[in-house]
C-alpha positions as MATLAB code, in Angstrom:
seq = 'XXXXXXXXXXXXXXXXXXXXXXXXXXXXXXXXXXXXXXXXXXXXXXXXXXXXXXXXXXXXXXXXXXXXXXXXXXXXXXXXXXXXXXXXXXXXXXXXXXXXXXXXXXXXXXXXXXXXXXXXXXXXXX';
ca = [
      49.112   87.245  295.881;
      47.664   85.061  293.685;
      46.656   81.483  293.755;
      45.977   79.107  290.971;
      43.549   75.882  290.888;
      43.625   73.902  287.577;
      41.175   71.509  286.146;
      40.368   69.307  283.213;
      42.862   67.355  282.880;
      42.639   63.013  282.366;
      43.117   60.433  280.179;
      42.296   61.067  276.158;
      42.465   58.931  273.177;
      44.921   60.630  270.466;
      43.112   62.572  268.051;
      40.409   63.630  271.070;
      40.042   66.663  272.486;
      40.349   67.990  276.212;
      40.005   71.500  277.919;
      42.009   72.684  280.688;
      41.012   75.480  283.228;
      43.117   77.865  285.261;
      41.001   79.503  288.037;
      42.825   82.500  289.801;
      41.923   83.836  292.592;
      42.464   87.813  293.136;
      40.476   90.888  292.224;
      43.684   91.968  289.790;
      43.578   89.197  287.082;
      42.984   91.084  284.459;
      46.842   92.983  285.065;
      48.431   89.185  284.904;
      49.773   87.702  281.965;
      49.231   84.123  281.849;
      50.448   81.024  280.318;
      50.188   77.501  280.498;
      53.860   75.055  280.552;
      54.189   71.405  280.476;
      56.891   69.450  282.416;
      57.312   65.644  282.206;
      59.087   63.601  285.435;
      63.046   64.840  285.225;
      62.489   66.986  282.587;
      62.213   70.922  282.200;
      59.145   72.539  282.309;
      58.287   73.770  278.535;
      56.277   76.561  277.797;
      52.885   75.670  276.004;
      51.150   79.077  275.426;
      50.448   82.323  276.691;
      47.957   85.248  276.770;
      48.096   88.925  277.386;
      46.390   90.998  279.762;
      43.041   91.358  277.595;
      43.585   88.356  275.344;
      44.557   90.507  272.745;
      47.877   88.684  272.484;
      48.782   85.218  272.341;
      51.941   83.181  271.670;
      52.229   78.915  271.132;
      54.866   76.805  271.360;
      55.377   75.387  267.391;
      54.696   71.860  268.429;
      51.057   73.164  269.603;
      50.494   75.334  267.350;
      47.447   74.887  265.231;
      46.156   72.415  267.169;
      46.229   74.400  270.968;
      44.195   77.442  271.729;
      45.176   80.003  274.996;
      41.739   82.122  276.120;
      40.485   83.966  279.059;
      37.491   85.271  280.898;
      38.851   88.142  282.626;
      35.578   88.568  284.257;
      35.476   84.909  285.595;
      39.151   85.066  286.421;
      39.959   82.195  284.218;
      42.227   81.125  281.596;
      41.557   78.044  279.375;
      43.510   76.172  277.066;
      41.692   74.396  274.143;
      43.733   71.324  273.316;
      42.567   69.767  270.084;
      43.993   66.476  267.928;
      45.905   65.094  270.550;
      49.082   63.009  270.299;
      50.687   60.773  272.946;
      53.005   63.108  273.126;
      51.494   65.792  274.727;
      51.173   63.473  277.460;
      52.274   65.583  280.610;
      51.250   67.768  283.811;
      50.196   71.127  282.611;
      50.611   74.416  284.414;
      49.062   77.117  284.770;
      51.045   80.560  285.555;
      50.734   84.365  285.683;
      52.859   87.282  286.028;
      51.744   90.869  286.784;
      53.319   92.595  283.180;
      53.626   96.736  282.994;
      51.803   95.919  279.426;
      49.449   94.004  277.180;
      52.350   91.334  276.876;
      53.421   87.408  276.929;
      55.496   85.808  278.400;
      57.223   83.086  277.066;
      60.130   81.749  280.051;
      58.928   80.294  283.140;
      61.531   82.055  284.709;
      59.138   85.334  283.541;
      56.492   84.036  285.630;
      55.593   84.945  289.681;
      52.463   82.218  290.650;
      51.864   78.284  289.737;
      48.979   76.372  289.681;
      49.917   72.841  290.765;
      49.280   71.062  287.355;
      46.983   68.595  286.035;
      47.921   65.522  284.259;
      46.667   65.059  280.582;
      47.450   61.297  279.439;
      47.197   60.566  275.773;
      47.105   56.970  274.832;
      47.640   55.708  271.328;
];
């Protein structure tokens, strides 16, 4: 079992900068994939970015990309994600989530994924 505590999100002005943090409890994180998903009220939750088991992997959505980074501290149990030139249109609740993987793998689906944090809103006003 495996819980998951975010933090960092708030209110940003586009073009600014926030970092969010994924704290997971468990003495197995370093076996867990992880990834962080967006989902706005009604709509689907979309997949953000991911990380393998060692970091050694990592996978971004194309409407981050460039401008998001996925990292973890495997010995501090936590994931971040590095979210730089902000639009208004990131403006959601981010996830955190992490599946135990076989591999040094990401996973991209959130139907791939076995825990949930439960989110943090980033605002970005224009």
């Amino acid at each position: 079992q495996v819980q998951l505590v975010e933090s960092g999100g708030g209110l940003v002005q586009a073009g600014g900068s926030l970092r969010l943090s994924c704290a997971a409890s468990g003495r197995t994180f370093s076996t867990y994939a992880m990834g962080w998903f967006r989902q706005a009220p009604g709509k689907e939750r979309e997949f953000v970015a991911g990380i393998s088991w060692r970091g050694a992997i990592t996978y971004y959505a194309d409407s981050v990309k460039g401008r998001f980074t996925i990292s973890r501290d495997n010995a501090e149990n936590t994931v971040y994600l590095q979210m730089n030139s902000l639009k208004p249109e990131d403006t959601y609740v981010y996830y955190c989530a992490a599946v135990r993987t076989l591999g040094d793998m990401v996973v991209t689906t959130s139907r791939g994924y076995e825990y949930w944090g439960q989110g943090t809103q980033v605002t970005v006003s224009s």
